[in-house]
C-alpha positions in Angstrom: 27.9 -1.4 -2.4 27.9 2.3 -2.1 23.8 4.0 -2.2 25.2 7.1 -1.9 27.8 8.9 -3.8 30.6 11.6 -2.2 28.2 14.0 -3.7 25.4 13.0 -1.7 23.5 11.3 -4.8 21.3 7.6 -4.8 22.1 5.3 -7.3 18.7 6.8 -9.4 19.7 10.6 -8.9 17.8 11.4 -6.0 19.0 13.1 -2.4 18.8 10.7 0.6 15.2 12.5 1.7 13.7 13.3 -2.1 10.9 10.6 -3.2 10.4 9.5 -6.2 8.3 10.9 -8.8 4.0 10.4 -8.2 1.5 10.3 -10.5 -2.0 9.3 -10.1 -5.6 8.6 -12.1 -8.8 7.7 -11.1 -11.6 6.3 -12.9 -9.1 3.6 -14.3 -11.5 0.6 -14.3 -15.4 1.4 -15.9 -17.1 -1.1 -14.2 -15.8 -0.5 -11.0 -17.6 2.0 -8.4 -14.0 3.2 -7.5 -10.6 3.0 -9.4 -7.5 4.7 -9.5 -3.9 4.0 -10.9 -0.7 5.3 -8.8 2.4 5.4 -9.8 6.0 6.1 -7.5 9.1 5.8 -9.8 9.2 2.9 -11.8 6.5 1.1 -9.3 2.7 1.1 -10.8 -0.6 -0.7 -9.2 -4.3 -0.3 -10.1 -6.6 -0.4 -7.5 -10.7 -1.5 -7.8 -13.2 -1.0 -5.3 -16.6 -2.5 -5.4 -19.6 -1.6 -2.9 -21.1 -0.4 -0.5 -23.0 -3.6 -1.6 -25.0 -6.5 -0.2 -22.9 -8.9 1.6 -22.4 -12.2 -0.7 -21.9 -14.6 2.5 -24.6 -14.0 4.8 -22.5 -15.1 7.4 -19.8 -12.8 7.3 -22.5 -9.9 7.8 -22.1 -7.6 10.5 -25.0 -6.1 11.5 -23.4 -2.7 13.0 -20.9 -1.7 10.2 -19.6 -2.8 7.0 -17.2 -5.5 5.9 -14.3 -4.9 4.7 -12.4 -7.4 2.3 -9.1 -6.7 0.2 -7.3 -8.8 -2.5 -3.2 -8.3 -3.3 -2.0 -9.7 -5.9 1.4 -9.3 -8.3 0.8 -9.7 -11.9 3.1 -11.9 -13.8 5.0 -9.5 -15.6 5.4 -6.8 -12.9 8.8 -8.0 -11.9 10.6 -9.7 -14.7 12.9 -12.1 -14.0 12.9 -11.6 -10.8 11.1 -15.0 -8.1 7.4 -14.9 -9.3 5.0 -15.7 -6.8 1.5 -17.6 -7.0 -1.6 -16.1 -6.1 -2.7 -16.5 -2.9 0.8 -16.9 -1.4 2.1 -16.0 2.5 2.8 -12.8 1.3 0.1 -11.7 -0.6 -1.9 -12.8 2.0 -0.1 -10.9 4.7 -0.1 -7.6 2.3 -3.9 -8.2 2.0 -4.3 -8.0 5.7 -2.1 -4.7 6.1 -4.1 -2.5 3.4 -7.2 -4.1 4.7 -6.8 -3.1 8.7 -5.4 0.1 6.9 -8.3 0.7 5.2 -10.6 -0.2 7.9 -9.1 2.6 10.2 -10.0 5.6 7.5 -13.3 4.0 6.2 -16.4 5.3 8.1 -18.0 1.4 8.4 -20.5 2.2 11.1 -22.1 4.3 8.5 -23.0 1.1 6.4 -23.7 -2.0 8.4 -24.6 -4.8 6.8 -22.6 -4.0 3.3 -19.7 -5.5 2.1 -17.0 -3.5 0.9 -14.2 -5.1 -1.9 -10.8 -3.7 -2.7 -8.4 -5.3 -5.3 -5.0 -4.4 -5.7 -2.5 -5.3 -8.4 0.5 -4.6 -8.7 1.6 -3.5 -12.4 5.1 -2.7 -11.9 7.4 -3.4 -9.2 10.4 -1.8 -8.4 10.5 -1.1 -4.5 7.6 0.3 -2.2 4.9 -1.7 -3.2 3.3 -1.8 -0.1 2.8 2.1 0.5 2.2 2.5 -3.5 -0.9 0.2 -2.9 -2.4 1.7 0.3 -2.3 5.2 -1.9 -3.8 3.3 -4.8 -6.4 1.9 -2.2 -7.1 5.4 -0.8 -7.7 6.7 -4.1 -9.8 4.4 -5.4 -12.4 4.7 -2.3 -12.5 8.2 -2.4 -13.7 7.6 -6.5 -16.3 4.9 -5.2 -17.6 7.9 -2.8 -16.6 5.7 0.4 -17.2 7.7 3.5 -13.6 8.3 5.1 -12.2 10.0 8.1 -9.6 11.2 6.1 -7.5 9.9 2.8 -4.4 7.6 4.1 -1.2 8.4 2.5 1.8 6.1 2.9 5.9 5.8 2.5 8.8 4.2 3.4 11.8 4.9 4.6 15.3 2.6 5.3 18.7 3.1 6.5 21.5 1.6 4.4 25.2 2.1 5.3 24.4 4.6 8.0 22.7 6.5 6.1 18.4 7.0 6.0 17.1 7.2 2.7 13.3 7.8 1.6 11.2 5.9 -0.2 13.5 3.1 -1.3 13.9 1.7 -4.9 13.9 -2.3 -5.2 17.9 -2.2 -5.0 18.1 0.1 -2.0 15.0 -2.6 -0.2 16.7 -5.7 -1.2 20.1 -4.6 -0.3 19.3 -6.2 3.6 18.5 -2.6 5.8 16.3 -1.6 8.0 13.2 0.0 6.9 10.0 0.8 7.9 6.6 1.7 6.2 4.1 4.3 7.7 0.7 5.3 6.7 -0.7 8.5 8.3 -3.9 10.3 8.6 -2.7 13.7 8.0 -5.8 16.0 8.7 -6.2 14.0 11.7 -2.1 13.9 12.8 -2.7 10.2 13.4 -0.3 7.0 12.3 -3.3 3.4 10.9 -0.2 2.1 9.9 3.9 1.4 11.1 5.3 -1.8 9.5 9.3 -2.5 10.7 11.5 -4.8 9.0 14.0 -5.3 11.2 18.3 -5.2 9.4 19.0 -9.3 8.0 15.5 -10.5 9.6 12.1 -11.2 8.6 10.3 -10.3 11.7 7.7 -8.0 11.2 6.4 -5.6 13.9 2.6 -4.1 13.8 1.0 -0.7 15.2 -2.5 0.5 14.7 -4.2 3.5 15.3 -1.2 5.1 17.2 
């Protein structure tokens, strides 16, 4: 399958190194202390956050910073009839622990030990770049919840089909088997909390934080 035409084109218009089109909201969710809704392309999550507040399980309190929890899920409907997958899957799991240890490495916990801090994360829409759209949601949705940061995290991906590197893949251009990678920087402070690799035809996943 060709990803990019003669003319230099994706299949969805764009040039090799051009992302897709953002849009964001906060304040999405009343009841929550933070909220925010992102948007890249045809991929959409919400994001909630809840706290600083008093840790629910005593023992999970930490008495020199705050605890940091995070929930991914997929809704139902957000990929059609593509494989649904239950709540609480491998996955999920494993996407809750990357925007978590994400999180943890803008959020200013030593200034709020013994809280507990909640993000949720839903995924609306899916159509490629789930992961980064979520960590932006994330980031949003702490800032509106007044969440001490070091700096706001911002996140893409990137993959190289056919010899070619392309920018913030769509589902096709993801699913089609490449290598691609997903980075989430610090940009005031020049510094990478996040470099995911999917290596071409494997599942082996390769972690870097703080770099």
């Amino acid at each position: 399958m060709e990803f990019v035409s003669p003319e230099g084109l994706r299949l969805d218009g764009r040039r090799p190194m051009e992302m897709r089109k953002i849009r964001a909201e906060i304040g999405a969710v009343a009841k929550a202390d933070g909220s925010a809704v992102f948007e890249m392309g045809n991929t959409k999550v919400i994001a909630a956050v809840y706290g600083p507040r008093e840790v629910q399980n005593r023992s999970q309190q930490i008495t020199d910073q705050a605890l940091v929890r995070c929930e991914y899920s997929m809704a139902n409907f957000s990929t059609g009839d593509r494989m649904r997958r239950p709540k609480g899957d491998r996955r999920s799991t494993e996407i809750s622990l990357v925007i978590r240890q994400t999180m943890e490495a803008c959020i200013l916990t030593h200034l709020m030990p013994r809280s507990q801090i909640d993000i949720f994360v839903q995924v609306l829409q899916a159509d490629g770049g789930t992961r980064s759209a979520c960590i932006n949601a994330a980031t949003l949705a702490l800032a509106d919840a007044g969440i001490p940061m070091r700096d706001l995290v911002t996140s893409c991906s990137a993959g190289y089909l056919n010899s070619t590197p392309l920018l913030d893949l769509n589902y096709v251009e993801d699913s089609a088997g490449g290598a691609d990678v997903t980075v989430g920087i610090l940009a005031k402070m020049d510094k990478v909390t996040l470099l995911q690799v999917l290596l071409e035809n494997t599942k082996q996943l390769e972690y870097r934080r703080g770099i």
